[in-house]
DOTIDREN-423683 format. One record per residue: x, y, z of N, C-alpha, C in turn. Coordinates in steps of 0.2 Angstrom, whole numbers, plus 5000, padded with zeros to 4 digits. Example, Ala and Ser with C-alpha at 12.3 -4.5 7.8 and 13.67 -1.06 7.14 Angstrom:
BEGIN
506649725039506249785039506649845039;506449895035506849955036506450005039;
***
This chain:
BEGIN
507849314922508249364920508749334915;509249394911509449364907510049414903;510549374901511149414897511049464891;510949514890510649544884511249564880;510949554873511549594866511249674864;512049694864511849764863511449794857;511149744853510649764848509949704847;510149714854509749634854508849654853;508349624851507649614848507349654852;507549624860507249664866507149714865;507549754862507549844863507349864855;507149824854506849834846506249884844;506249874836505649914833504849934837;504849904839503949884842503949954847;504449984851504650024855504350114849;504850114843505150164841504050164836;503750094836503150114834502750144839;502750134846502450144854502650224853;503150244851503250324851502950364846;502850324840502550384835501750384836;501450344840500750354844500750414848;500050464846500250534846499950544854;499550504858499750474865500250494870;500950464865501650464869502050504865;501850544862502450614860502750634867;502250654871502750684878503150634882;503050544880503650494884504150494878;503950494873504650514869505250584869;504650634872505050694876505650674879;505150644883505450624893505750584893;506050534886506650484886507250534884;507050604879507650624874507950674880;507750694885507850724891507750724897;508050744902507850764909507150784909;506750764913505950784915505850774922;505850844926505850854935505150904934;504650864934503950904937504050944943;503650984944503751014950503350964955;503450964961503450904966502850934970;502350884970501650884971501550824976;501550814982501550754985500950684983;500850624983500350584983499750614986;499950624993499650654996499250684996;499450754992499250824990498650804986;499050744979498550724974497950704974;497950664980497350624981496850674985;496950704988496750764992496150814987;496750814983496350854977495650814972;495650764971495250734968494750744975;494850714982494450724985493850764986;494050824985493750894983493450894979;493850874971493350894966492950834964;493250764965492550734965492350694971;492250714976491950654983491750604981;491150604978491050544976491250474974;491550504969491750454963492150404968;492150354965492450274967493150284967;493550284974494150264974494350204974;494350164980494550104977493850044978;493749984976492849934976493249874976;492849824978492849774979492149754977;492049664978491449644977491149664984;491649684989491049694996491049764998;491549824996491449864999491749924995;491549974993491850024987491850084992;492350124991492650194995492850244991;492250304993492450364990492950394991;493350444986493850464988493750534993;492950554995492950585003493050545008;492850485006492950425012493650405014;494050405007494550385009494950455009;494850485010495250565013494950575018;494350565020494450565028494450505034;494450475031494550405035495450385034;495850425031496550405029496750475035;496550535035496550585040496550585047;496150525047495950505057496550465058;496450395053496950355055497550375057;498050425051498450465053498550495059;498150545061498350545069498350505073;497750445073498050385078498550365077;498850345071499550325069500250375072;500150435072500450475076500550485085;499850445086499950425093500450415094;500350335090500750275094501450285091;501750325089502650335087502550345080;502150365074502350365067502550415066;503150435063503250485060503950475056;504150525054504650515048505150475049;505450435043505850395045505850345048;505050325049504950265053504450225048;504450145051503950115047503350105050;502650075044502250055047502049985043;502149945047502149885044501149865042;501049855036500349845033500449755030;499849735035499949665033499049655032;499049685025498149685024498449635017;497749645015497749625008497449665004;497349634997497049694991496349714992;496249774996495749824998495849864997;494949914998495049995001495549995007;495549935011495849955019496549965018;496849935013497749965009497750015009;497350035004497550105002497250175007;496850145013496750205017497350185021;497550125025498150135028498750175025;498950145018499750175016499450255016;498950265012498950345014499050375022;498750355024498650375031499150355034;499650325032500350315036500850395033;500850395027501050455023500950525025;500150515029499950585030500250595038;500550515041500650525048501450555048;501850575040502450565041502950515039;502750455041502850375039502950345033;503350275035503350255026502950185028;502950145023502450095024502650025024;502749995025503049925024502449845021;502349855017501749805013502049735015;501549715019501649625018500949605016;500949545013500349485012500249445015;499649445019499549415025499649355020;499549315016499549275013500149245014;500749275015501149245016501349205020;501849145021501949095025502049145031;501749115036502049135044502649165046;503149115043503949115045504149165041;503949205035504149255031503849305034;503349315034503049365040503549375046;503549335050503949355056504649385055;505049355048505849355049505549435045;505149445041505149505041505049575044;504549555048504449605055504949615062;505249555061505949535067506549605062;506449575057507049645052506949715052;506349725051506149795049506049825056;505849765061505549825068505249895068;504749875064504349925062503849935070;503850025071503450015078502650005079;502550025074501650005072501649955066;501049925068500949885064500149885061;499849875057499149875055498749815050;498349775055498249745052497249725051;497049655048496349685047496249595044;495449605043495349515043495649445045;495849425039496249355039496949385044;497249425043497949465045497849465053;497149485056497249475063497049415067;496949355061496849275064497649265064;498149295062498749265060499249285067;499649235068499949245076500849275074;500749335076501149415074501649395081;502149385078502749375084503149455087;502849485082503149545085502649605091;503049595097502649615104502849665104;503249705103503549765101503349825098;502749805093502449835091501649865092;501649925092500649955093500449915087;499849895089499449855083498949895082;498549895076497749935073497649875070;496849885072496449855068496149875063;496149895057495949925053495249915052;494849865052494349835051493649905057;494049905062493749945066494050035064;494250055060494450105059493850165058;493050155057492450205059492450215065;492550185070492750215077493250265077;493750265072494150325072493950385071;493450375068492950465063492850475071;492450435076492250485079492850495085;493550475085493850475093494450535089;494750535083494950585079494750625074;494950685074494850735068494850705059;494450715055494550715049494850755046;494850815048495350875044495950845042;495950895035496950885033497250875038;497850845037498350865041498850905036;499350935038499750995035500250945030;500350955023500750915019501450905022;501850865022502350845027502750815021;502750785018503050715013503450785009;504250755009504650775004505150754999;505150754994505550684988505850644991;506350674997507150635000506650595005;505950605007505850565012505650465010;505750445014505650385014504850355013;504650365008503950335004503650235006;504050205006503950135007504550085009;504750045011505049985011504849915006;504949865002504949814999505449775002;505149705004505549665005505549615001;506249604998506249544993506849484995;506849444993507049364993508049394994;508049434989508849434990509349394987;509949404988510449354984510349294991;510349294994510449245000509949205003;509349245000508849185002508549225007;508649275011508549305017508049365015;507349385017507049445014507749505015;507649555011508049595011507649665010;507649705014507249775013507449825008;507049855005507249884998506949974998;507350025001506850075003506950124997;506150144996506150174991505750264991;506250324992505850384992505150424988;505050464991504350484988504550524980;505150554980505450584974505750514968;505750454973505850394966505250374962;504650374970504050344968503450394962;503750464963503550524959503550494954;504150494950504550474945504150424939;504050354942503450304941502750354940;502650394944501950394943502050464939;502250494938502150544932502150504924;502850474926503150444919502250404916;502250364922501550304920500850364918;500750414921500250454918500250474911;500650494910500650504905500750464899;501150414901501350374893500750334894;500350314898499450274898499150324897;499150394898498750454896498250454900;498250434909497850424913497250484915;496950464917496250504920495850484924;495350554923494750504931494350464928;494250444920493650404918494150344919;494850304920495150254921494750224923;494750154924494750104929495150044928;495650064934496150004936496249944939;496549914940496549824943497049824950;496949814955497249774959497349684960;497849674957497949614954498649594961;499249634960499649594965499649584969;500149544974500249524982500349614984;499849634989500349684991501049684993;501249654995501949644995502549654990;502249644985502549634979502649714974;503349724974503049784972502649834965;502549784963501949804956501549844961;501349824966500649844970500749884971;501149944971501250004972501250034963;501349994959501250034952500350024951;500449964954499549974952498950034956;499050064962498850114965499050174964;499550214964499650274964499550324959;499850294953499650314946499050334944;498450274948497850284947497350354953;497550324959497250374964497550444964;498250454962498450524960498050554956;497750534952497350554944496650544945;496250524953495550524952495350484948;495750434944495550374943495150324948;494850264947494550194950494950144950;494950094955495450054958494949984957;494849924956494649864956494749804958;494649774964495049724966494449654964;494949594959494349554959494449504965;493949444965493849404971494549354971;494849324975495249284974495149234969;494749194968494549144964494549164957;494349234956494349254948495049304946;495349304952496049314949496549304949;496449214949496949164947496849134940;496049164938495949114932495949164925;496049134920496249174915495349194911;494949144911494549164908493949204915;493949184919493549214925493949284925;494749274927494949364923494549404918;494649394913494549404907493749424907;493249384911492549424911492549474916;492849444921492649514925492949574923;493449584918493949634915493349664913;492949624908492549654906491949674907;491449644912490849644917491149724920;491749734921491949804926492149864922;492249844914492449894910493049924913;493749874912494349904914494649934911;495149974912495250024904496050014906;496650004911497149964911497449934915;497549874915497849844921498449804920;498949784926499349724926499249664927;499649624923499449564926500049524925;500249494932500949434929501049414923;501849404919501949384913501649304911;501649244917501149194916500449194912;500249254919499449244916499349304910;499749334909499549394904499849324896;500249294894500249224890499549194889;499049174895498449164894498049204891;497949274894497449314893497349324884;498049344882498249374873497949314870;497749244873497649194869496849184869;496549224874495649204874495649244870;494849214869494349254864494049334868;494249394863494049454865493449474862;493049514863492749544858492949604854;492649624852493049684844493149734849;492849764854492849814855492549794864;493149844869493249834875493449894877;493349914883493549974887494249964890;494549904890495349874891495749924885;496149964887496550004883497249964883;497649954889498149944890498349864893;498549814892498649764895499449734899;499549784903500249784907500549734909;501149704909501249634911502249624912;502649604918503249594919503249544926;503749554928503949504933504249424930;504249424925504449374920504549384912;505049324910505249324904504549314899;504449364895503749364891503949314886;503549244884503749224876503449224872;502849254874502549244867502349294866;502049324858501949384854501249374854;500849434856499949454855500049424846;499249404849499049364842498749434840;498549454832498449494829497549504829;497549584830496849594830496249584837;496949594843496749594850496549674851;495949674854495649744854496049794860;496449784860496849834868497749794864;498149844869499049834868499249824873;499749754873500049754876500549774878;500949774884501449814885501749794891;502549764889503049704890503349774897;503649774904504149794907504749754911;504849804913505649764918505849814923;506049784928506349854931506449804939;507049814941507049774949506849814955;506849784960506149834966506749894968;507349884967507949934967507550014962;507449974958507350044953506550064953;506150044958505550084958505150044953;505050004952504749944952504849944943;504849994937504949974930505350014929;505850004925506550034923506450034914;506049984910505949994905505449974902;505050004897504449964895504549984888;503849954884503949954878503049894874;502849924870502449884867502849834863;502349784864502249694860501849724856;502049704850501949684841501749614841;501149604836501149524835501449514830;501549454828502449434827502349354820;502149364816502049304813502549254814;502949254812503649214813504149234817;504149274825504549314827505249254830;505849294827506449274829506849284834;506449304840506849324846506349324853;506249324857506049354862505649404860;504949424865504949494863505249524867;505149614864505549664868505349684876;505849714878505849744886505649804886;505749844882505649934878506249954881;505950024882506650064881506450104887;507150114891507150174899506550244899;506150204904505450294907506050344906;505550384911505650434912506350464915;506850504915507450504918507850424921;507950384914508150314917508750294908;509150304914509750274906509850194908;510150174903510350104903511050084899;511550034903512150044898511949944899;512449914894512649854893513349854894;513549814899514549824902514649744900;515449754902515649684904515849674910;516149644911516349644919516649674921;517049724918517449774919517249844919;516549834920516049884920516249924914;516549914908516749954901516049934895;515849984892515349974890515549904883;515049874880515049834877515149864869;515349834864515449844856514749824854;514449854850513949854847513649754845;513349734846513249634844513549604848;513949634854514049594861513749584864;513649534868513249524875513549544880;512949564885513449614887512849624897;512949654903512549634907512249704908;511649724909511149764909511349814915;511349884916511449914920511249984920;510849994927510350044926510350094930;510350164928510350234932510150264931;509750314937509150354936508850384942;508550424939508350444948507850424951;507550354949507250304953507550264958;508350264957508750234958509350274966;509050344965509350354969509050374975;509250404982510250394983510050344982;510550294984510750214983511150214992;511150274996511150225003510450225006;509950235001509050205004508950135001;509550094998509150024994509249965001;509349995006509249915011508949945018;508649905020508249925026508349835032;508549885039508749825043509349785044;509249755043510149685043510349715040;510949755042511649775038511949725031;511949765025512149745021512749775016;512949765013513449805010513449825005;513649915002513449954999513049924994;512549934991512149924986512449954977;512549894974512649914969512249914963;512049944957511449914951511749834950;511249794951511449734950511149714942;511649674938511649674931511149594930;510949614924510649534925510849504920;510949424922511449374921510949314919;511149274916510749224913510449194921;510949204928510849154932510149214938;510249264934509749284938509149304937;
***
């Protein structure tokens, strides 16, 4: 992170070209004003797709691809088991899977339990796992492969195995259950690092997570012919930008193999072996990617990339656009985006873009007084992603949460 000037590059041109793309005429709408869809649960969406297309591919792996009747009724069963054991509103369900269809029938099916979900990576160190689970005292837990070799300190909690969740079609109902989920309700948890080093819980409602997944439909101009990427840690919260947006809209989900998506050019074919049409990928690896060889023409529309200081400018004549974001787990995972222009001699960094959908930004000084025009000045962000602001901490008492500005040190 980093101190910004109030006419700084970041917020530059490359933005103001992103908007005369007849594409984003409706995100240039949705910056120049308030935009409140009428409130349609995730739930609800996905449900729908169910219906009209059963078939079609909701989330695939190299081992196992799940229709979105499969994943509506197998997120349906779960749900009521998950209501057995204590889920309901207001409570967590700690998910310690990895990038699969079994994510995305769990988080749903915690949702249709009432529940919010709490994503860890079983990948994670042991010790982080536990201090996690010890905080959030989440009453169920659900885990699945690698995740149930791992020794879970917390005895407090009902465990599932997800792996065996076909037993559940036959011991529970597949029917809907009744839509339950409300904006103010508690949609997820993220735990992150914190100013202290200690995970810190980050709660986020279903009216914040809305917010993202409208704003992202439309300015991607998403659909059912998509085909998306599951790239992050689930824990991390991109992982919730790279799902929702897409199975809301009856789009497809694609997880590659661990080995091919660490690597830049084994990414890079599988992108295209799968014919991906937009995906995320850490600002590391997205540096690589802009620099292989593409070919003229690829079903990649969109090449999304944040979590780090972007530095370098797409080389010219990349067949898809990139597009640079920002946004901390407080504000519902992206607070600003904006397309990368290539740059022959660029003198700055590239841009961050400019505030989604109902997201303002100011530059202060310490005195929280807005900055003079060519000041440096620290970033400060408000929005209804962002609210209330008493759901930003979960577990270990902390003290009231304010927008934290970003500072060179952080």
């Amino acid at each position: 992170m980093s101190t910004f000037s109030s006419n700084d590059s970041r917020f530059g041109s490359s933005w103001f070209q992103f908007l005369k793309r007849p594409r984003f005429s409706k995100w240039a709408d949705r910056n120049a004003t308030e935009d409140s869809p009428p409130f349609l649960s995730l739930v609800e969406s996905v449900r729908t797709w169910a219906v009209e297309n059963p078939n079609s591919a909701a989330v695939a792996t190299a081992m196992e691809s799940v229709s979105y009747a499969e994943l509506e009724a197998q997120s349906n069963a779960l749900a009521r088991h998950l209501q057995s054991l204590g889920a309901a509103p207001e409570t967590l369900v700690a998910l310690v899977l990895d990038r699969s269809p079994e994510f995305a029938i769990a988080a749903l099916a915690t949702w249709k339990a009432g529940a919010a979900y709490l994503p860890i990576d079983p990948a994670c160190p042991p010790e982080r796992i536990r201090l996690i689970l010890e905080d959030a005292r989440a009453p169920v837990l659900i885990r699945s492969g690698l995740a149930s070799q791992i020794e879970l300190s917390q005895e407090s909690a009902r465990q599932v195995d997800i792996s065996d969740r076909h037993s559940l079609l036959r011991a529970y109902s597949s029917v809907p259950l009744p839509a339950s989920n409300q904006p103010s309700q508690l949609a997820y948890v993220i735990y992150t690092s914190g100013s202290t080093g200690r995970p810190k819980g980050v709660q986020i409602t279903h009216g914040n997570l809305l917010n993202l997944v409208h704003w992202h439909q439309s300015a991607f101009a998403i659909s059912t012919s998509d085909r998306a990427t599951m790239l992050a840690s689930p824990g991390f919260d991109a992982a919730v930008w790279e799902i929702w947006p897409y199975l809301s809209a009856g789009a497809s989900l694609y997880a590659p193999p661990d080995t091919t998506r660490v690597s830049p050019r084994s990414l890079r074919d599988w992108m295209l072996a799968q014919r991906i049409t937009v995906s995320f990928v850490p600002t590391p690896l997205a540096q690589r990617l802009i620099f292989l060889d593409w070919p003229t023409e690829t079903s990649l529309r969109f090449l999304l990339t944040g979590a780090d200081v972007l530095q370098q400018y797409p080389p010219a004549g990349l067949p898809f656009t990139l597009v640079n974001n920002y946004g901390p787990t407080e504000c519902t995972v992206v607070a600003l985006s904006g397309i990368v222009t290539p740059h022959e001699r660029p003198a700055a960094l590239p841009p961050v873009g400019r505030p989604i959908s109902n997201t303002r930004i100011r530059l202060l000084n310490e005195d929280l007084q807005q900055v003079p025009s060519g000041s440096i000045g620290e970033l400060h962000i408000a929005g209804i992603h962002t609210r209330p602001l008493r759901r930003q901490s979960w577990g270990t008492p902390v003290q009231n949460w304010r927008s934290r500005a970003l500072t060179s040190r952080r």
